[in-house]
C-alpha positions in Angstrom: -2.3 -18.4 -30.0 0.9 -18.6 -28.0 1.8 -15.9 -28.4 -1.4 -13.9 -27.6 -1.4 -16.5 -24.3 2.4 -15.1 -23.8 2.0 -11.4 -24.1 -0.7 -11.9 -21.1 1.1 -13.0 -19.1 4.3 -10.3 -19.1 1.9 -7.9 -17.8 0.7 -10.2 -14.7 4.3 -11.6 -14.6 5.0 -7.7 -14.3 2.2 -7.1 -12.1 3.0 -9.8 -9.4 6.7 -8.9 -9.3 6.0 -5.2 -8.6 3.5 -6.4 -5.6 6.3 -8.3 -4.0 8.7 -5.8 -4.1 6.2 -3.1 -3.2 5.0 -5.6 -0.2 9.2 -5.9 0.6 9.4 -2.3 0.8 6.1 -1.5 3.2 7.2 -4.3 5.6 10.5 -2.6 5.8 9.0 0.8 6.7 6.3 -0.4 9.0 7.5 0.6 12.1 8.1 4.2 10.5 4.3 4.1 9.3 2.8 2.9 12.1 4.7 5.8 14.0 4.1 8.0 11.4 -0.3 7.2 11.3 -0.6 7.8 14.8 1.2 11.0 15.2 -1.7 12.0 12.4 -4.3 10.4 13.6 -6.2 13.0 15.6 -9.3 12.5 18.1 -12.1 14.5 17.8 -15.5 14.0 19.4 -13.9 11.2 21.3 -13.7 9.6 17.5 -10.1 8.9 16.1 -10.1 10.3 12.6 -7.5 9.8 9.6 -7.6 13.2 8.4 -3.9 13.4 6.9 -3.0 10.2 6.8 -4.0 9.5 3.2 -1.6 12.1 2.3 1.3 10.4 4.1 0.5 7.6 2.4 0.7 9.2 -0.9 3.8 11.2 0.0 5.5 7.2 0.9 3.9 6.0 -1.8 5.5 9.0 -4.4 8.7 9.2 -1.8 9.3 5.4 -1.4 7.9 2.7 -3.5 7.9 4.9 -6.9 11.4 5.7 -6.7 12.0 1.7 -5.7 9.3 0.5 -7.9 8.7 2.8 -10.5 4.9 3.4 -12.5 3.2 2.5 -9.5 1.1 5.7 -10.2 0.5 4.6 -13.8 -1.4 1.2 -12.8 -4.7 2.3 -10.6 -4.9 -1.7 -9.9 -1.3 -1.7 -8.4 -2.0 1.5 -6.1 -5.0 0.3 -4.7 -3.1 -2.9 -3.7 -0.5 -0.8 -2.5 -2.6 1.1 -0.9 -4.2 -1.5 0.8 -0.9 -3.3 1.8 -0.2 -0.1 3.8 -3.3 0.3 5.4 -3.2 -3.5 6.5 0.4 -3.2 7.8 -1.1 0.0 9.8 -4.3 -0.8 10.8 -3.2 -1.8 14.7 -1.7 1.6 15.0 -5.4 3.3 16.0 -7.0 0.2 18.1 -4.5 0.9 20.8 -4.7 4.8 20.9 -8.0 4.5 21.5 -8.4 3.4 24.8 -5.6 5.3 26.2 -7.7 8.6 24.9 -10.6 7.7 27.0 -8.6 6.5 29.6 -7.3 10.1 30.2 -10.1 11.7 29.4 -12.0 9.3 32.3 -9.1 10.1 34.7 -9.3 14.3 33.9 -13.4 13.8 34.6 -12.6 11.9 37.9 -10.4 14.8 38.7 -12.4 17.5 38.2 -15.1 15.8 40.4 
C-alpha cells in the first residue's frame, strides 16, 4: 500500500516542481510578454482582439519553457496551467491600451469637427 501511495506521489511531486520552475521562467519573461501581447493585440471595431497572441504564446511556450522544462507538451494539465500563468502575468497589458485607443480616436473626431 506504500508503495501504491508512493508512486502517486512522484508524479504530483513531478507535477508541482515543473509549475514552479515554469511560474520562475514566465515571471522572468514578463516584461517581454507583456511587450510582446500588445504589439499583437489589434483593435478592430473599437474592440481589442487577441488574434495572434495565442500563437506567441505557444511559440514561448515551445521556445522557452520546453527547452527549460521539458514535456510540458506531453501533460495537457501542465499546459493549461502554463497557459494560464501566462495569460495572468499578461492580462494588464490590454486594460491600459484601451483607453488610449478611444482617446485618439475621440481627439481625430474632435478634429475633424
Amino acid at each position: 500500500m506504500r508503495a501504491r501511495a508512493k508512486a502517486a506521489l512522484v508524479p504530483t511531486s513531478w507535477h508541482n516542481e515543473m509549475l514552479a520552475l515554469s511560474e520562475s521562467i514566465i515571471v522572468k519573461h514578463t516584461a517581454e510578454l507583456i511587450s510582446r501581447r500588445r504589439q499583437l493585440t489589434v483593435t478592430s471595431n473599437q474592440a481589442l482582439t487577441d488574434s495572434r497572441w495565442p500563437q506567441e504564446v505557444d511559440f514561448f511556450i515551445g521556445e522557452v519553457i520546453e527547452k527549460s522544462v521539458g514535456h510540458v507538451n506531453n501533460s495537457p494539465e501542465l499546459l493549461r496551467a502554463i497557459k494560464w500563468m501566462i495569460a495572468s502575468a499578461t492580462a494588464q497589458s490590454a486594460s491600459p491600451r484601451a483607453p488610449f485607443l478611444l482617446d485618439v480616436k475621440s481627439a481625430v473626431v474632435a478634429d475633424a469637427a
